[in-house]
C-alpha positions in Angstrom: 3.9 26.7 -2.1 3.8 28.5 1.2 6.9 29.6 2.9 7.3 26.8 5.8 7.0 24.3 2.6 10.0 22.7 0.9 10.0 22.7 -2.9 9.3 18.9 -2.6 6.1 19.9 -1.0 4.5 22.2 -3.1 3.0 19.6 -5.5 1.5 20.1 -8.6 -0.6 23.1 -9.9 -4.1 20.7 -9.7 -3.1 19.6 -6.2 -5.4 22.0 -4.1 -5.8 22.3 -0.4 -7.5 19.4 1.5 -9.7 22.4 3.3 -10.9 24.0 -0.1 -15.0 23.8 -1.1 -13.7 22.7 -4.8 -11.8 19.5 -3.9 -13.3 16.5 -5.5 -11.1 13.5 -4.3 -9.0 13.0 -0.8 -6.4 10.4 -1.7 -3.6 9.9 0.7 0.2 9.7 -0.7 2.9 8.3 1.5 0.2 9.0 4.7 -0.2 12.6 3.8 -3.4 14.0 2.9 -4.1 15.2 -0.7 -7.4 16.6 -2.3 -7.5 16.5 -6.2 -9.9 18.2 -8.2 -9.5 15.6 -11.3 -10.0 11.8 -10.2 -8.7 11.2 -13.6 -4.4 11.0 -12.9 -1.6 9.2 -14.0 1.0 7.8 -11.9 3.4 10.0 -12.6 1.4 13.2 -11.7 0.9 11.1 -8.0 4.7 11.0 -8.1 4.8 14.8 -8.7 2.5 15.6 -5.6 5.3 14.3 -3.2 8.2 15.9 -6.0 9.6 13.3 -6.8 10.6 12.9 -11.0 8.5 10.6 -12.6 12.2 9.8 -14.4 12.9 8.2 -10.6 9.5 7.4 -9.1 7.8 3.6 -8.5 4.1 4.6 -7.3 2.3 1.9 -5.4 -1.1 1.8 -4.7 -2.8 -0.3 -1.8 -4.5 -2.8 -2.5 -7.8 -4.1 -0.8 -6.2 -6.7 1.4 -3.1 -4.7 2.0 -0.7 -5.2 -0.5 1.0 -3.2 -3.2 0.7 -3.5 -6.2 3.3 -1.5 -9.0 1.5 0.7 -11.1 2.8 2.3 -14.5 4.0 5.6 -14.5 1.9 6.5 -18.0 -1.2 4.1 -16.8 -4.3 6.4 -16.3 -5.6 5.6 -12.8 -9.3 6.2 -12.1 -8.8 6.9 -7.9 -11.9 7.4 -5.4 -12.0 9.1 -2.2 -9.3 7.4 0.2 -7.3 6.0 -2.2 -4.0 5.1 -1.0 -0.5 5.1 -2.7 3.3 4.6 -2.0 5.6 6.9 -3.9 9.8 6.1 -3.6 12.3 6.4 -5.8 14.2 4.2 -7.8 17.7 5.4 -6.7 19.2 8.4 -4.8 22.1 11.0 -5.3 24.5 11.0 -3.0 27.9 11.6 -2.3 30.2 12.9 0.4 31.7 16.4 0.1 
């Protein structure tokens, strides 16, 4: 994590740098940019490049002709280059103070 990054930013430790010669799979997470180095994932470590708990996450991926379609969080997902996916979460915290 770098200093301008939130902590909901960093991503995982196998999340590298979409600049670095060792990336082996682009993907692209909520329109952001991320290079893998293991096209082998689940959707729950998706989830954890955006931050979000797997606990509260529903990770889409796109589909050929646009849509979404749900994916489970366990599921091993074999991704290629340019994969796209949806991360949100399933509720959110809030209160007034």
């Amino acid at each position: 994590m770098t200093s301008d990054q939130a902590p909901d930013q960093a991503g995982p430790a196998h999340a590298v740098d979409v600049h670095s010669a060792g990336a082996t799979c682009e993907i692209f997470v909520n329109r952001r940019r991320f290079a893998i180095g293991n096209q082998m994932v689940t959707a729950a470590d998706i989830a954890a490049l955006l931050g979000v708990p797997a606990d509260n996450a529903v990770v889409e991926r796109g589909g050929p002709s646009g849509e979404w379609v749900a994916l489970s969080l366990a599921d091993t997902l074999d991704v290629h280059p340019g994969d796209t996916f949806l991360v949100t979460r399933q509720f959110v915290m809030g209160g007034h103070g």
